[in-house]
C-alpha positions in Angstrom: 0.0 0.0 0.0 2.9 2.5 1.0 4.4 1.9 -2.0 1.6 2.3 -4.3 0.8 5.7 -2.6 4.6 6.4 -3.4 4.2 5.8 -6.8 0.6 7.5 -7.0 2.2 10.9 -5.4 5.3 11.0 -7.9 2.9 10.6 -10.8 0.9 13.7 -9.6 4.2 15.6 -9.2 5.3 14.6 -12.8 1.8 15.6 -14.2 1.8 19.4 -12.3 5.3 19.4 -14.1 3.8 18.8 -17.5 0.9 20.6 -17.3 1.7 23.4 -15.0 5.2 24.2 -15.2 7.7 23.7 -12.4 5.8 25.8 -9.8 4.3 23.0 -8.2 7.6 21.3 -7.2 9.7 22.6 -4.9 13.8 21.4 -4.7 15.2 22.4 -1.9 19.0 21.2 -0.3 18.0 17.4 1.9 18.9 17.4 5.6 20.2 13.8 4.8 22.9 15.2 2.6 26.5 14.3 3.2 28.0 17.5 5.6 31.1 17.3 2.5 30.6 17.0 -1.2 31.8 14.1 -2.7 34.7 13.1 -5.4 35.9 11.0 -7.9 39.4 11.4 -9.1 39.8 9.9 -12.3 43.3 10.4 -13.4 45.8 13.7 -12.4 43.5 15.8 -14.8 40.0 15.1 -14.1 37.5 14.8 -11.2 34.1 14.2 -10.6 32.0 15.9 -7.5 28.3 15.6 -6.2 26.9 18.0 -3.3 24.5 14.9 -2.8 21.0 14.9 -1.6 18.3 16.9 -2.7 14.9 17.3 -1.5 12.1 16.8 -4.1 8.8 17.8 -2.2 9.0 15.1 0.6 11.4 12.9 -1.1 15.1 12.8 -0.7 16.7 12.1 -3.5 20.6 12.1 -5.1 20.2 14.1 -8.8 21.8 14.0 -12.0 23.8 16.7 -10.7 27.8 16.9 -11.0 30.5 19.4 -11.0 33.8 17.7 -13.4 37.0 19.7 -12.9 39.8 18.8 -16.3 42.9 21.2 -16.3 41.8 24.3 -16.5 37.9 24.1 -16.7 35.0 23.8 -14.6 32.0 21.8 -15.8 28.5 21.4 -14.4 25.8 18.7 -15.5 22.2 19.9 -14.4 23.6 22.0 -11.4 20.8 21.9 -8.7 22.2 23.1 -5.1 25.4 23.1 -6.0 26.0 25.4 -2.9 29.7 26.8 -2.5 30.5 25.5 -6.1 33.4 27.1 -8.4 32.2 29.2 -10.9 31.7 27.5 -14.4 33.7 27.6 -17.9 30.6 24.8 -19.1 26.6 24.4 -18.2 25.2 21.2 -19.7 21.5 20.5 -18.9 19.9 17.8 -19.7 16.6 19.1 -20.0 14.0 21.5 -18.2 13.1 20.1 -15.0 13.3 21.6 -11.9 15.3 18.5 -10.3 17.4 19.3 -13.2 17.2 22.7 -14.3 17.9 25.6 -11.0 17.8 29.3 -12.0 19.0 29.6 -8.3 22.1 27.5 -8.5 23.1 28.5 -12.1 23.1 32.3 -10.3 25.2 31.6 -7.9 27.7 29.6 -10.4 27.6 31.2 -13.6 30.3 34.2 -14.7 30.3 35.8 -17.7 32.4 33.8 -20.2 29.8 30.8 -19.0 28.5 29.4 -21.8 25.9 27.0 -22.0 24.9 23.7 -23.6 21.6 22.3 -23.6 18.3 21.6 -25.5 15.3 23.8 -27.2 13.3 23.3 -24.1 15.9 24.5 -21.5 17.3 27.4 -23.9 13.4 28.9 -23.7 14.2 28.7 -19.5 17.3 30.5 -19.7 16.5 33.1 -23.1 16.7 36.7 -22.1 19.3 36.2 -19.7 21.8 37.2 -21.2 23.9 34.1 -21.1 25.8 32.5 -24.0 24.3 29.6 -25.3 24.3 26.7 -27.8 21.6 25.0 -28.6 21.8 21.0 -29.4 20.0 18.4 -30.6 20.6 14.5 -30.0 22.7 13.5 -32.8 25.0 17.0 -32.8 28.3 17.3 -31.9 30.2 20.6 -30.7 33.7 22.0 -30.5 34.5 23.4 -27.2 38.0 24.5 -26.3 39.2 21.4 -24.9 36.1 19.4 -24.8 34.1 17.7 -27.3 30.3 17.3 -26.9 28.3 14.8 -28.3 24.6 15.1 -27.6 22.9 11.7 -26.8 18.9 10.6 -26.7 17.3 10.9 -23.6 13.6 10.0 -23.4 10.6 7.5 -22.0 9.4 4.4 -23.6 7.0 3.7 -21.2 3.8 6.4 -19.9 3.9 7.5 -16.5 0.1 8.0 -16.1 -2.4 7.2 -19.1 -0.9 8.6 -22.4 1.7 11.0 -20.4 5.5 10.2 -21.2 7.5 11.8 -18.1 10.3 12.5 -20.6 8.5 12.7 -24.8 10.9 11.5 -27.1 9.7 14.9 -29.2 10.7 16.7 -26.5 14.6 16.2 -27.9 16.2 16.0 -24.4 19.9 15.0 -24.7 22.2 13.5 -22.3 26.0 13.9 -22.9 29.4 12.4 -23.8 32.1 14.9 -22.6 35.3 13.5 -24.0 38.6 15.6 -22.9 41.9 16.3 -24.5 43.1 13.3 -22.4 40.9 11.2 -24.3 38.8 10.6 -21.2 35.5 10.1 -22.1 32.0 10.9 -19.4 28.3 10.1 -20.6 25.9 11.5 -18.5 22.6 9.8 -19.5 20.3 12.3 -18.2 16.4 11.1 -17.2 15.9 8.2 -19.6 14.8 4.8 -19.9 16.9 2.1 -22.1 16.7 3.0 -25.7 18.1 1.8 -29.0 20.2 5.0 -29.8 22.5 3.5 -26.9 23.4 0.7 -28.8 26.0 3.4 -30.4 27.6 4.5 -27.6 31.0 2.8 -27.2 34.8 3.5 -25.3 33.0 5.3 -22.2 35.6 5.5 -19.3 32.6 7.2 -16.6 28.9 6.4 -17.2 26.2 8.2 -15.0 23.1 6.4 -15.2 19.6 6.6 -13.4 18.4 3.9 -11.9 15.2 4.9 -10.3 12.2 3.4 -12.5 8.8 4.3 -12.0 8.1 5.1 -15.6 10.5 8.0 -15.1 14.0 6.9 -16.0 15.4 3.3 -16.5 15.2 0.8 -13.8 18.2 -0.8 -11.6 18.2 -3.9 -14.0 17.8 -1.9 -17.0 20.9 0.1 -15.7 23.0 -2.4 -14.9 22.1 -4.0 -18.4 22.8 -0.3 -20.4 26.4 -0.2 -18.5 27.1 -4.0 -18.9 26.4 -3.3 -22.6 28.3 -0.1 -23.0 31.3 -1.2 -21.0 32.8 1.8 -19.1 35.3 1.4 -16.4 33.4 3.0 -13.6 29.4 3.7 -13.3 28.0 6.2 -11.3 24.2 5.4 -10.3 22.0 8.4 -9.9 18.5 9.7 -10.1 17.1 7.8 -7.3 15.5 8.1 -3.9 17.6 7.4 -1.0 15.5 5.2 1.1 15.2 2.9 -1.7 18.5 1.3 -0.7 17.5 -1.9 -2.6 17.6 -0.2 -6.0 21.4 0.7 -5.2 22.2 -3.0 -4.3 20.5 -4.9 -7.2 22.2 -2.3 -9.7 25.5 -3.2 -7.9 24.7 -6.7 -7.8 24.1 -6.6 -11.6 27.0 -4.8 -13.0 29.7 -7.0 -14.4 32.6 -7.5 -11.7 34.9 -5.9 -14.0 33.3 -2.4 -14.1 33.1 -0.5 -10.7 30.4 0.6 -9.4 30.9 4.4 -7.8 28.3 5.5 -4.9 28.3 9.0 -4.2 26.2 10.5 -1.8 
């Protein structure tokens, strides 16, 4: 029963989003967050930092949010209480929800050489700002200076409620591959579920996947199937609530032995 309330109550919140814009959610820094942010180093050149939990109305929750530090630049992906963060060279968002999307955070972050990399439906968020951006599409590549981005296909299979897809695939969300001058190479997968245009996606050193279900994003066993396909050597699970410990394990349990399995939190 407490779990199909659960499920009932994020439904409502994804509809409100939908059909009412974000002003129905509110995103707001989880008193269940870790008191320090927490790192990845992946080689000398490149490292990988969460703030950790958010809360989502009454859920806690760890986001698709994540600071990467290479040489000289400072990366965000879908920067949402990011508090005491270094100010940013790069802004990726996946798309325009408010668990993804902060005009608060990006504030307190941006400067003004940020420029920005996102979608159609996150460039309408952040036009007449004033802030450099680039729009992309799933399929396009850009040219940064000393990153490359390809933009990857992020969207639902699967409705959430009746006929109403969390994440439309006409919506033209993307996720990312960042790859470096070192050749090291990040996909961030944004708020998907397990699609075909992943079959492409090959010589991934870091993959951040969601693993919380629900109709919303791929499940752990879809996860754990995407990375054992993909192959990286280290996968970051994200996008899931944190008293839902069991999602965590069975993703872990799942991956092949030979990729590690990063928890930060």
């Amino acid at each position: 029963m407490k779990t199909r309330k659960a499920n009932l109550s994020k439904a409502i919140i994804i509809i409100l989003v939908l059909l009412q814009g974000c002003t129905m959610v509110t995103v707001t820094v989880s008193d269940q967050r870790n008191s320090d942010p927490q790192s990845v180093e992946l080689d000398k050149d490149v490292k990988i930092t969460t703030w950790g939990a958010i809360k989502v109305n009454k859920s806690h929750f760890f986001p698709s949010s994540f600071q990467i530090k290479s040489a000289d630049k400072v990366i965000y992906i879908d920067p949402v209480e990011t508090t005491g963060g270094d100010k940013a060279d790069y802004i990726f968002i996946t798309h325009a929800h408010p668990d993804h999307l902060s005009l608060k955070t990006i504030e307190q972050i941006v400067k003004p050489e940020t420029v920005f990399i996102c979608p159609q439906s996150v460039f309408k968020k952040l036009s007449g700002k004033n802030y450099e951006i680039v729009k992309i599409k799933p399929g396009e590549v850009v040219e940064l200076d000393k990153v490359r981005c390809e933009a990857i296909s992020e969207y639902n299979t699967r409705n959430v409620f009746l006929w109403i897809k969390a994440h439309p695939r006409s919506k033209q969300h993307t996720g990312f591959i960042l790859t470096f001058n070192n050749n090291m190479r990040i996909y961030h997968a944004g708020d998907t579920d397990y699609i075909p245009e992943m079959k492409s996606i090959k010589n991934i050193n870091v993959a951040m996947v969601p693993i919380g279900g629900d109709n919303l994003t791929m499940n752990a066993e879809e996860a754990a199937n995407l990375i054992n396909e993909i192959g990286p050597d280290i996968a970051i699970p994200m996008h899931y609530e944190l008293m839902d410990s069991n999602r965590l394990k069975d993703f872990k349990s799942m991956v092949d032995k030979n990729i590690e399995v990063k928890v930060l939190e």
